[in-house]
N, C-alpha and C positions, 0 to 999 in steps of 0.2 A: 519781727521775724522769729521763727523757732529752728531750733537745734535737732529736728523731728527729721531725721532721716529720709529720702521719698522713694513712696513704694507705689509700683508700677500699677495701673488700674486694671491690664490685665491679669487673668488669671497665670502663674505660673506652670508651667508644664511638671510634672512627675516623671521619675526615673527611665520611664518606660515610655513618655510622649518624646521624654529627649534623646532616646535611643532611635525614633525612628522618623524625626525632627527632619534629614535631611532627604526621607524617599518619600515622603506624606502628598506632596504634590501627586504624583502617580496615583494616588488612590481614584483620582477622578477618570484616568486614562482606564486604570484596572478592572474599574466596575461598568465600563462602558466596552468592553470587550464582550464580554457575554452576554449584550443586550443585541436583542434583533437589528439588521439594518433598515433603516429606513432612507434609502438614496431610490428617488424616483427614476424608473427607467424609463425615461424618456429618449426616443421618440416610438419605442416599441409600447410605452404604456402612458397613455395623457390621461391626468387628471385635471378635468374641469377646473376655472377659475371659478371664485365667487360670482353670481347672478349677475351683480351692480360694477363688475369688474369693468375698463374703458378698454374695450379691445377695437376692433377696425368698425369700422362706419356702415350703416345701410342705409338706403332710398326706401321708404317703404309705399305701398300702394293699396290703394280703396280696394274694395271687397270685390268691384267689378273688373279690375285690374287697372284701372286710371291710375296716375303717379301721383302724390302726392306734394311732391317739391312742384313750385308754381316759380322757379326761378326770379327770387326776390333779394338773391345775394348779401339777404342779414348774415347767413352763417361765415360766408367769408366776408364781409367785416367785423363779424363780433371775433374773427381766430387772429390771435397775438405773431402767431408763427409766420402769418400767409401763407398756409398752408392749402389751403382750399382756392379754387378755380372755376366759378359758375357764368353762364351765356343763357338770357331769359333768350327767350322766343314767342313770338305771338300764335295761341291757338287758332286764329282768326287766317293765318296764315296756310293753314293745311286744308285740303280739299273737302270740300260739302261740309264745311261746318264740322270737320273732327276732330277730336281732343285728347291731347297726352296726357293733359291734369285737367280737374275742374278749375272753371273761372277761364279768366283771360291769358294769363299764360302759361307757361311752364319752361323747364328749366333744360335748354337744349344740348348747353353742354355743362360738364360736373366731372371736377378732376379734385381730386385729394393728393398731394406731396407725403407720404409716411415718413421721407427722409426729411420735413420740417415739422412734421405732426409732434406735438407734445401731448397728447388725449387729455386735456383738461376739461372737455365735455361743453366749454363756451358756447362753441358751433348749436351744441343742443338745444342748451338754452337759449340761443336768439331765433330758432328755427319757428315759425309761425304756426305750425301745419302738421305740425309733429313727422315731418318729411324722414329726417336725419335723428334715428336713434344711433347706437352702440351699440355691436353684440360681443359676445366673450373671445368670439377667435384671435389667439393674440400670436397666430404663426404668419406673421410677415415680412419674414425673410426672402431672399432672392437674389438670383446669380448676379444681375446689374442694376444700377440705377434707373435705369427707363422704365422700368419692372416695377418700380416702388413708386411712380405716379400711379394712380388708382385710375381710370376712365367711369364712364358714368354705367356702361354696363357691367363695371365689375363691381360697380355698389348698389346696384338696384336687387329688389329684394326678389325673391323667384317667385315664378306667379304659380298660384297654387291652386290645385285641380275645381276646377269649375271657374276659375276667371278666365276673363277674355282680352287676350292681348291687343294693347295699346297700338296705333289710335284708333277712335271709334267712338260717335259721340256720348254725350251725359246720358242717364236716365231721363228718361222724357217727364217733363212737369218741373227739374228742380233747378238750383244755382249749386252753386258753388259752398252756399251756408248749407245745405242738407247730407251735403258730403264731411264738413267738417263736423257735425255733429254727429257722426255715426247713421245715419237714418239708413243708406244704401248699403243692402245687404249682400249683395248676388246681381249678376248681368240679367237684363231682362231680355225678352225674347227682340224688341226691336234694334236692339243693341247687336244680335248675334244674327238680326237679320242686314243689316248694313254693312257687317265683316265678309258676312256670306257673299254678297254682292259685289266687294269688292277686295276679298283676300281673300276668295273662295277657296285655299290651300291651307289656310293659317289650321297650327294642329291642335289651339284652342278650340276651334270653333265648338266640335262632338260634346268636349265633359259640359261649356257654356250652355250646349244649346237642353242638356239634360237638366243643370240647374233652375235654366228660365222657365223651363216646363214641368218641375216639382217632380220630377223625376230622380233626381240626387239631392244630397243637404246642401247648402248656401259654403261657399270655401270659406277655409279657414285661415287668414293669411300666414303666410309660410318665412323661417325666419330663418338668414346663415347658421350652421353648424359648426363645432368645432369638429375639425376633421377629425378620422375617427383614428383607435390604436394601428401601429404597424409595426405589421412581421420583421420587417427588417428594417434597418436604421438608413440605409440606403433607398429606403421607397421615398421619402423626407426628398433626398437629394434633387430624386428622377422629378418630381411633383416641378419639384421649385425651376428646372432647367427647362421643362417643359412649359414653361407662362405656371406657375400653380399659385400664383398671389389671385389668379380668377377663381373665386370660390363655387366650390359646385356640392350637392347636398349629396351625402353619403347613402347607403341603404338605410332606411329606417331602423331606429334600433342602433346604428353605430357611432355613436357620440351622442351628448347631451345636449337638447334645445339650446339656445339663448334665448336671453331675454329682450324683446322689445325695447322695451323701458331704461336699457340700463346705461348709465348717465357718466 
């Protein structure tokens, strides 16, 4: 042992550190007074999530506007939550040989629970068919619980100008492997002549029948938005009382795409 006094490792304060020893904590409150705010006004001002963010769920669809879910119910067995709710159906089933998706089936009914959803992204990944992406929209709030099951038209993705709304058969010549690899680009004209024939009203039919005929470019498919900014905090409210968990695309220009992809 030694007789060595112990002196402390830290530095000691000076006359003047020990003067003002007891208000020192405030320096951090005092220099943060005259720094800009940054509190987001939300719901009058949304700022986008990240791209890869796990917001609510979409059905996405082939370029002709066929579905892409074939009702194969991996994604609700791969969800921890049971959150998910899928009913296949046989194409073979619809009249003259028409089809919701390529292949043999598709998926008739599709419910999401948000009130068990955890967005772990699992569903994604077991999806075959790349059916079931995620987009950014992360406003899912609503007045009651009945509200917060999803049905299958509030996750289907919106068909976008020049597709041809569902059912209505394949492209002629292919299966179900030519739609999965990308190959079908645009409705062809015998596609928009069989709706014609028998949904002679559908308000597809016009941009369709301009597509098959090189008359317009091939759609691009179309992905949920995040709704866009609002004037008043109370539009949020009206939206939500009104059913507003069914997403509907804003004017172009009023909010930021999502991503496809994002997982």
């Amino acid at each position: 042992m030694t007789d060595k006094p112990y002196e402390p490792l830290r530095p000691s304060k000076g006359p003047l550190g020990e003067l003002f020893a007891p208000v020192a904590g405030f320096g951090v409150t005092f220099s943060s007074m005259f720094r800009p705010t940054v509190t987001e006004q939300y719901p009058r001002t949304k700022t986008p999530p990240q791209r890869r963010y796990h917001g609510r769920h979409q059905l996405n669809r082939y370029a002709d506007g066929l579905e892409k879910c074939i009702g194969c119910e991996l994604c609700a067995w791969a969800c921890p939550a049971d959150a998910i709710y899928v009913e296949g159906a046989d194409n073979a089933d619809l009249p003259d040989g028409a089809h919701v998706s390529p292949g043999e089936r598709y998926g008739r009914v599709y419910q999401i629970n948000y009130l068990r959803c955890i967005f772990c992204a699992l569903c994604i990944e077991a999806c075959p068919t790349r059916a079931l992406t995620m987009t950014n929209d992360y406003e899912l709030a609503g007045p009651d619980r009945a509200g917060m099951i999803y049905e299958k038209q509030d996750l289907l993705a919106p068909l976008a100008e020049g597709m041809l709304a569902a059912p209505h058969p394949m492209v002629d010549g292919t299966t179900d492997t030519e739609y999965y690899r990308g190959e079908v680009t645009a409705p062809t004209a015998e596609q928009v002549a069989w709706v014609r024939e028998h949904r002679p009203d559908d308000p597809t039919l016009d941009a369709a029948q301009k597509v098959a005929h090189g008359d317009a470019p091939p759609p691009t498919p179309r992905r949920h938005r995040l709704r866009g900014s609002a004037t008043k905090a109370a539009v949020a409210t009206r939206q939500a009382a009104e059913g507003g968990h069914v997403a509907t695309l804003p004017v172009p220009g009023d909010g930021p795409d999502v991503t496809e992809g994002g997982r």
